[in-house]
Every structure is written in structure tokens, then in C-alpha cells.
C-alpha positions as a LaTeX table, in Angstrom:
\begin{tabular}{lrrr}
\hline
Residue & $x$ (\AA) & $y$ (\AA) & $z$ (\AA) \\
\hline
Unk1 & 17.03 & 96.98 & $-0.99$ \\
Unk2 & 16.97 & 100.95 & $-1.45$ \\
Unk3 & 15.38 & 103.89 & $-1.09$ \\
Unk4 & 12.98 & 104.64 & $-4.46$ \\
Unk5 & 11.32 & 107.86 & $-4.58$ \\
Unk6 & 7.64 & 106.47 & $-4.00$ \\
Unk7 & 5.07 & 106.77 & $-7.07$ \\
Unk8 & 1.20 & 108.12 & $-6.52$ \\
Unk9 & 0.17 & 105.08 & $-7.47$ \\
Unk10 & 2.36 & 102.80 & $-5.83$ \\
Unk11 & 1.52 & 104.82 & $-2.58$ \\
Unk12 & $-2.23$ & 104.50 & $-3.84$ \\
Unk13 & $-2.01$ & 100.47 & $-3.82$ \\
Unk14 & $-0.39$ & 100.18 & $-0.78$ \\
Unk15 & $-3.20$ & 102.43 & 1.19 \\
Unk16 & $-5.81$ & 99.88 & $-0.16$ \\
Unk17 & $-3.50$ & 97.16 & 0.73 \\
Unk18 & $-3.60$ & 97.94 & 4.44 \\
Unk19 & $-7.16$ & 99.98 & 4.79 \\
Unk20 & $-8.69$ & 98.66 & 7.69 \\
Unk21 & $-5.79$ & 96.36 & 8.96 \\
Unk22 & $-3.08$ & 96.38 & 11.29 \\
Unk23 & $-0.45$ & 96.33 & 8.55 \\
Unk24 & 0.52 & 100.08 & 8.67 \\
Unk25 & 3.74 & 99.84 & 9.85 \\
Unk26 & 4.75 & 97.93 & 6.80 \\
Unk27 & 2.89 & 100.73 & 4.76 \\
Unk28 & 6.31 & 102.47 & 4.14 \\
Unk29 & 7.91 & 99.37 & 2.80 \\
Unk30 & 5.04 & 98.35 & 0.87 \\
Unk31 & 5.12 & 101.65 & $-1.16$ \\
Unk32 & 8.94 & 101.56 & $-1.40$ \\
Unk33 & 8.69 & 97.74 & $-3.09$ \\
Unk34 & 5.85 & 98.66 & $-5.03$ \\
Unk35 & 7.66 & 101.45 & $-6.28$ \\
Unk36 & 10.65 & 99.72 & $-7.01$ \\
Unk37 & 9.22 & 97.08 & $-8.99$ \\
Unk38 & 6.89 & 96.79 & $-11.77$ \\
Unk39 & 6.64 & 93.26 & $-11.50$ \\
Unk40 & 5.83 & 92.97 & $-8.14$ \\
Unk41 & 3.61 & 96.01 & $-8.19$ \\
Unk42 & 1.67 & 94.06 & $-11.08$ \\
Unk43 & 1.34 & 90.99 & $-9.04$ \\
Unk44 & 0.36 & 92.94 & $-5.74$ \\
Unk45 & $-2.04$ & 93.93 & $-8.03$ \\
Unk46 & $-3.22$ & 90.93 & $-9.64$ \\
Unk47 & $-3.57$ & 89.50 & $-6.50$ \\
Unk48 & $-4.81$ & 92.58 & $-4.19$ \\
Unk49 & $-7.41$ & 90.51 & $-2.54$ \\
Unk50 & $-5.37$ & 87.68 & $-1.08$ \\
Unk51 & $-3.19$ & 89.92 & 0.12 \\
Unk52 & $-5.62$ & 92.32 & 1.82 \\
Unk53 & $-6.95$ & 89.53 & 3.44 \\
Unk54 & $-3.52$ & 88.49 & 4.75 \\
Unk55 & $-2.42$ & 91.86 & 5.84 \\
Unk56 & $-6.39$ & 92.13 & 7.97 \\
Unk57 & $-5.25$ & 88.48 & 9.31 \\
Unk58 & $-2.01$ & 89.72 & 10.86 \\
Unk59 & $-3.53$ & 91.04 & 13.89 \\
Unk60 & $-0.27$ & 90.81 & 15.79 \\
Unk61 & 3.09 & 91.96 & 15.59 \\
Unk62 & 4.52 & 88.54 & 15.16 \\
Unk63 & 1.58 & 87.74 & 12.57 \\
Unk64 & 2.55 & 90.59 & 10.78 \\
Unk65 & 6.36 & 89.79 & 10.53 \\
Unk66 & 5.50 & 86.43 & 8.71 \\
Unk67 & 3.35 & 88.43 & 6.04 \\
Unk68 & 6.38 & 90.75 & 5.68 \\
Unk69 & 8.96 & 87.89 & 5.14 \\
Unk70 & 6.31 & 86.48 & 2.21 \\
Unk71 & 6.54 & 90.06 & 0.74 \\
Unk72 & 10.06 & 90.27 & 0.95 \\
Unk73 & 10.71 & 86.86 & $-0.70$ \\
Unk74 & 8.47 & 87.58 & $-3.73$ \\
Unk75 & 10.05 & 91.07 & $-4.25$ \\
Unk76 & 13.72 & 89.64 & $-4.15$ \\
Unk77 & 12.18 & 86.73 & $-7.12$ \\
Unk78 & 9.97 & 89.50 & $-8.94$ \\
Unk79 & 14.19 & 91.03 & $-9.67$ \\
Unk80 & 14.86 & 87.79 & $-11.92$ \\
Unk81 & 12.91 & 88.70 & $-15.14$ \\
Unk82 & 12.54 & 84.76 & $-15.96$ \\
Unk83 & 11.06 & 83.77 & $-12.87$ \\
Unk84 & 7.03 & 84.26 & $-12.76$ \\
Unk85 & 5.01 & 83.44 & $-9.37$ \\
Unk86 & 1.63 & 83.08 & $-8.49$ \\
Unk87 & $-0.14$ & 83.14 & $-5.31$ \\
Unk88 & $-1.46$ & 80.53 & $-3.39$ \\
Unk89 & $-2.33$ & 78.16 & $-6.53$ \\
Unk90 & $-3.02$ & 75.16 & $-4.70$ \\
Unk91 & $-5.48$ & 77.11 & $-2.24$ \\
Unk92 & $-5.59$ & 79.02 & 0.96 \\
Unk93 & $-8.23$ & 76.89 & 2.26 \\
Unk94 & $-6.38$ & 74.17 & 2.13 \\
Unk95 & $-3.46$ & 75.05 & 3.62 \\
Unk96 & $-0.99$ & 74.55 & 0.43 \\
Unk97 & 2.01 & 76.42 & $-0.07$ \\
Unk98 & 1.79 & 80.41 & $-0.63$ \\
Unk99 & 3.51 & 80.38 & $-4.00$ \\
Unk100 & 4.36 & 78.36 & $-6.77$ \\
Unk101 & 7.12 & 79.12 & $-8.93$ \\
Unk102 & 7.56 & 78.95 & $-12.48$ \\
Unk103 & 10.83 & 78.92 & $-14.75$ \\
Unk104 & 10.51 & 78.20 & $-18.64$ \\
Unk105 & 11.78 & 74.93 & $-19.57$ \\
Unk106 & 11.32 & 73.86 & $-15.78$ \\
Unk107 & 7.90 & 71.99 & $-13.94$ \\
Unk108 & 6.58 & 74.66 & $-11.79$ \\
Unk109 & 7.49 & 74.29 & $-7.66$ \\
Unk110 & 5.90 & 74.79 & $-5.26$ \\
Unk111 & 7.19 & 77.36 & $-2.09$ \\
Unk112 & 6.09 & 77.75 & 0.98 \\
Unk113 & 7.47 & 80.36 & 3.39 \\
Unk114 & 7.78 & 80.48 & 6.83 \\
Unk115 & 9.34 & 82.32 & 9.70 \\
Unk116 & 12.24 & 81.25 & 12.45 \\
Unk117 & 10.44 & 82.70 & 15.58 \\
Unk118 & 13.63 & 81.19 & 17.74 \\
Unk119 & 17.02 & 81.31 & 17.60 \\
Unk120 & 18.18 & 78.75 & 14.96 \\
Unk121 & 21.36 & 77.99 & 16.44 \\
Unk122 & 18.99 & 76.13 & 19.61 \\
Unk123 & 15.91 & 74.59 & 17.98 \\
Unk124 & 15.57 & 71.16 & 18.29 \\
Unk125 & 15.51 & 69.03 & 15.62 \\
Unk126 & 12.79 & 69.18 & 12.74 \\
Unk127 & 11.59 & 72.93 & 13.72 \\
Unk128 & 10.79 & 74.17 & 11.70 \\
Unk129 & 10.14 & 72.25 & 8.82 \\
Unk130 & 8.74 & 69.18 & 10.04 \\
Unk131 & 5.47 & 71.12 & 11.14 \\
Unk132 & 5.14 & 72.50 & 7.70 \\
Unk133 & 5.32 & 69.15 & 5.81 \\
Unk134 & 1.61 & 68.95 & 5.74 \\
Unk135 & 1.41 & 71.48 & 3.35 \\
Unk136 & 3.03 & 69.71 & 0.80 \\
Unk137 & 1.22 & 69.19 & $-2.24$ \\
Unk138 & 1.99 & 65.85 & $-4.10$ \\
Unk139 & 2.98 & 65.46 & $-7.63$ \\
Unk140 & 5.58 & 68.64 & $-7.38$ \\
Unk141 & 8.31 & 69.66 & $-6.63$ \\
Unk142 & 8.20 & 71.29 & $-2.88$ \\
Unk143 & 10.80 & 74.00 & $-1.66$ \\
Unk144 & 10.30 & 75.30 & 2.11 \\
Unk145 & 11.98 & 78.90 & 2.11 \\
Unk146 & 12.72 & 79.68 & 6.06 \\
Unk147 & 13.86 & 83.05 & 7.38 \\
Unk148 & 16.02 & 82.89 & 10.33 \\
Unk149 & 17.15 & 86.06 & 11.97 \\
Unk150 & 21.33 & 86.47 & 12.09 \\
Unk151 & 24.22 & 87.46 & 10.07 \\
Unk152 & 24.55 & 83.55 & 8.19 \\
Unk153 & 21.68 & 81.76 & 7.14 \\
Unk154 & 23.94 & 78.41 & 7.46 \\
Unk155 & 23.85 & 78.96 & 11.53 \\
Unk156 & 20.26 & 77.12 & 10.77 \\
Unk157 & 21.81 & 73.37 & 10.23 \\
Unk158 & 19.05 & 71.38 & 8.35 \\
Unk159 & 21.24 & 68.70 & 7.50 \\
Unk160 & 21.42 & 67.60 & 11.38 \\
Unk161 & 18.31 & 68.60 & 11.87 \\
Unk162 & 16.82 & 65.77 & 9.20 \\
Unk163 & 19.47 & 63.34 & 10.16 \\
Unk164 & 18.31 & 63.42 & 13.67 \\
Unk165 & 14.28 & 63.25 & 12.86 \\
Unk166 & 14.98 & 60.41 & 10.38 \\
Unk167 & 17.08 & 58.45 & 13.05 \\
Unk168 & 13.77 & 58.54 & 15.06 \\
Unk169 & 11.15 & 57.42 & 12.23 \\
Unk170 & 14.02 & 54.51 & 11.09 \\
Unk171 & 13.76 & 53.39 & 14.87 \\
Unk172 & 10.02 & 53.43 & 14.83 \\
Unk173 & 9.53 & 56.11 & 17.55 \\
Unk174 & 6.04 & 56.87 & 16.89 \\
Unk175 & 5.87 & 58.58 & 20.59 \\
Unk176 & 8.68 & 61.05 & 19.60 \\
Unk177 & 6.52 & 61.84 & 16.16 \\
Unk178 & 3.18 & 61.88 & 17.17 \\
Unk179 & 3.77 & 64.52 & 19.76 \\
Unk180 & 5.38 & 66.60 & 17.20 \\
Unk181 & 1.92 & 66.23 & 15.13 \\
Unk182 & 2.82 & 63.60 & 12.61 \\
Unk183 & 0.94 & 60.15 & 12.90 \\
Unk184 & 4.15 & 57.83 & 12.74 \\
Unk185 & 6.92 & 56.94 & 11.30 \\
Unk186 & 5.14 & 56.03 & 7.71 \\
Unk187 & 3.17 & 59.37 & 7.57 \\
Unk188 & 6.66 & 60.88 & 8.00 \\
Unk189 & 7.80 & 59.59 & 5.23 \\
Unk190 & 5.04 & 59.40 & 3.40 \\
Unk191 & 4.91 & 64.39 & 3.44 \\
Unk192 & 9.10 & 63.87 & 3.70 \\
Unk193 & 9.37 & 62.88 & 0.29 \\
Unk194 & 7.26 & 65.20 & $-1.18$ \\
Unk195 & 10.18 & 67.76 & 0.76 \\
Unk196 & 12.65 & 68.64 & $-2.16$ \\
Unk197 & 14.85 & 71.39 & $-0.58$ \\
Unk198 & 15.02 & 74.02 & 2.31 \\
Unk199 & 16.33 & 77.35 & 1.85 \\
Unk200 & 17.10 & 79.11 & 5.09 \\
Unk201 & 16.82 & 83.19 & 4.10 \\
Unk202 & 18.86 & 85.69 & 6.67 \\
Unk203 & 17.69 & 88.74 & 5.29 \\
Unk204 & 20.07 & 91.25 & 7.50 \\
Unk205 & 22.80 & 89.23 & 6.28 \\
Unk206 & 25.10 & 89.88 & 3.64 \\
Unk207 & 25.66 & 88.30 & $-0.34$ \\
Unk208 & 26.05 & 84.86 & $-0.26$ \\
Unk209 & 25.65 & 84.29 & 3.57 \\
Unk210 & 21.93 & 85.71 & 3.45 \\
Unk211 & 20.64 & 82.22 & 1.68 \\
Unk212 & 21.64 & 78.63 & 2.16 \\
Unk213 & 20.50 & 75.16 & 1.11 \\
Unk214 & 19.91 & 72.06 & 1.74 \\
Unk215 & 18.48 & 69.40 & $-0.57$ \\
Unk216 & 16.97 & 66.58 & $-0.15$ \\
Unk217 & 18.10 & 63.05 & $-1.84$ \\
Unk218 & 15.58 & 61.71 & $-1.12$ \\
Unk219 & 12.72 & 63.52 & $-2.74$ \\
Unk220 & 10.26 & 61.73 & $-5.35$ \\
Unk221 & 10.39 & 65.01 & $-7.21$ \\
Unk222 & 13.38 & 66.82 & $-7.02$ \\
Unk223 & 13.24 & 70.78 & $-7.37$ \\
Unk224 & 14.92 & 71.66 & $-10.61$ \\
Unk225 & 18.19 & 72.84 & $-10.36$ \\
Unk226 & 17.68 & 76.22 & $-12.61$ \\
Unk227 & 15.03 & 77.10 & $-10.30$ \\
Unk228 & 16.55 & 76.59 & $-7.49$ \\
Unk229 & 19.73 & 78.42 & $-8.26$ \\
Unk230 & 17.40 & 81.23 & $-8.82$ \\
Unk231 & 15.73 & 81.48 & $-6.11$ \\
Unk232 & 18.80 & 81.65 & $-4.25$ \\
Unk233 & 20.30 & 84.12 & $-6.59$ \\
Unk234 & 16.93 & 86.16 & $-6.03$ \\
Unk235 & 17.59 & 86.30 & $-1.94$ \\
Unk236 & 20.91 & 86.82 & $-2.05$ \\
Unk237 & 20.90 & 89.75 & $-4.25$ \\
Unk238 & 21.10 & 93.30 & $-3.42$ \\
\hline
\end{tabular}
């Protein structure tokens, strides 16, 4: 995503970011985005307490990766001018998505990010977005953005993935469910619906492969197509 020259006061903002966490190995990064963008340096800003608080609650290396994927999706959407996100609207506390997305003429949507800690090629079915359907807000539209490590983001097949998880709540295998930490087949579908797309996000991958999608049919609210087509523009590009 380049090399900027780094600004005093982007380099400023990022020291406060990660005073007194274990973030500093993202400092460099941090000060390069920050520098890079305006937009995203004015919602760092805007926002500099949330994300303090999530850079101090990364206390591992792994911790710390899945703050750094967040911060690399909202710099890639911070490049589309039309796009405007917020953080954490529906509440931290409640465990509701880390960003909702707004597009004009377009309901805002909600996105929640989350990180591929395995290879996606071998999951089994419904990891990993079946965990995070409980932090689906009803009454909008719900995208889960997943970054997978790899050169395609396509080797992560949520089509099959789905297919296979919804064979097992059709056939009433609340055993299967339950140990995956959904209470049955109707509380499946009850957070699947509210699903209305995955994006799986490769980031050392290349144009077009870096981003793939899969959407769901069966949604009550789908995610609008202009927004969705932008987000995927936004982490695919450059």
C-alpha cells in the first residue's frame, strides 16, 4: 500500500495510539496509514479511544494480528471518497459488529471483521462464520469481511461451507449445532438470515484475487449492491 514519507503528526497519533500497549510493532504501519490518508487519520482520530483500548487489549501476537486486519480493512474503504464508516455503532459491549458502513442513497451495513487463524483450504464447515453469527444485529444489512492468509481469497469456499451447515440444521441435527455453540437448528436460522454476504480478504494477494464473495439468498435484508461492490473495490485496490 506504499511507502509515505511519515508526517509529525501522523507519527504523533500513532505514539498515543500504542502508549502503554503491546501494539508497537504495528507502530510503523500505523504512522505510514495515518500518513497516507486523511480520512483515516481523521477517523483514527475521531475514534482514538476505542482504538487505544483495542490496541492495550491485544496482549498477544495473534490478538494483535486481528486488530491489524480491522486497520487494514478501514484504510483500504477510507480510499473510496463516498464510503463513510463508523466504529463500533451498535456497541462494544455488546458484542456487535466493529463497523458499520455507510453509502449515500444506500441503508447503512453493518461489518464485522474477523481473522482466518487456519488454513482455509482445511476448515471444516461453518468456520469461521458460523461462530460470528451472534453478532449480527437485526434490522440491517450484515456483511462478515474474513481475512484468510494465501495468494486467492476464493481458496476459502463459503458456498460449501453453508451448503454443508444448512444440510445439518434442514436434518434437525441439533447435536452437530449445539456443540458448535448455536442452540439448534431454529436459532441457526433464526442469526443466518440476518447473514447478507461474506467477503473473504487475502491481503498478500494480488487485484482481483485479494477479495471474493459470496452472498447470501437467503438474507431478510440483503446488503446493497453499491456497497458491496465497494467494499470489494476498496480491498482489492492497490
Amino acid at each position: 500500500m506504499g511507502s509515505p514519507v511519515v508526517t509529525p503528526s501522523a507519527a504523533r497519533l500513532a505514539g498515543e495510539l500504542v502508549a502503554g500497549s503491546g501494539a508497537a510493532a504495528i507502530r510503523p504501519e500505523l504512522e505510514a496509514w495515518l500518513s497516507a490518508s486523511p480520512r483515516f487519520r481523521a477517523f483514527a482520530t475521531a475514534d482514538a479511544p476505542k482504538l487505544r483500548k483495542k490496541l492495550r487489549g491485544a496482549s498477544d501476537p495473534a490478538t494483535l494480528a486481528d486488530v491489524r486486519l480491522e486497520l487494514v480493512v478501514a484504510v483500504r474503504l477510507h480510499g473510496d471518497r463516498r464510503l463513510t464508516l463508523a466504529w463500533e455503532r451498535h456497541g462494544s459491549r455488546l458484542g456487535g459488529p466493529d463497523f458499520e458502513v455507510a453509502l449515500p442513497g444506500a441503508r447503512p451495513t453493518a461489518l464485522e471483521v474477523t481473522r482466518l487463524r487456519r488454513d482455509p483450504v482445511t476448515v471444516e464447515p461453518g468456520v469461521p462464520w458460523l461462530g460470528k453469527l451472534r453478532q449480527l444485529p437485526p434490522g440491517v444489512a450484515n456483511v462478515l469481511v474474513v481475512g484468510i492468509e494465501g495468494a486467492r481469497a476464493d481458496a476459502l469456499d463459503v458456498a460449501s461451507s453453508v451448503r454443508a451447515v444448512r444440510a445439518r440444521a434442514d436434518a434437525r441435527d441439533e447435536a452437530y449445532l449445539e456443540a458448535r455453540g448455536v442452540a439448534g437448528s431454529r436459532a441457526f436460522y433464526d442469526r443466518f438470515l440476518r447473514l447478507g454476504a461474506v467477503i473473504a480478504f487475502a491481503e498478500d494477494a494480488a487485484g482481483d484475487e485479494r477479495a471474493s464473495v459470496w452472498r447470501n439468498p437467503s438474507a431478510r435484508i440483503r446488503v446493497p449492491e453499491p456497497v458491496l461492490r465497494a467494499c470489494l473495490a476498496g480491498l482489492r485496490g492497490g
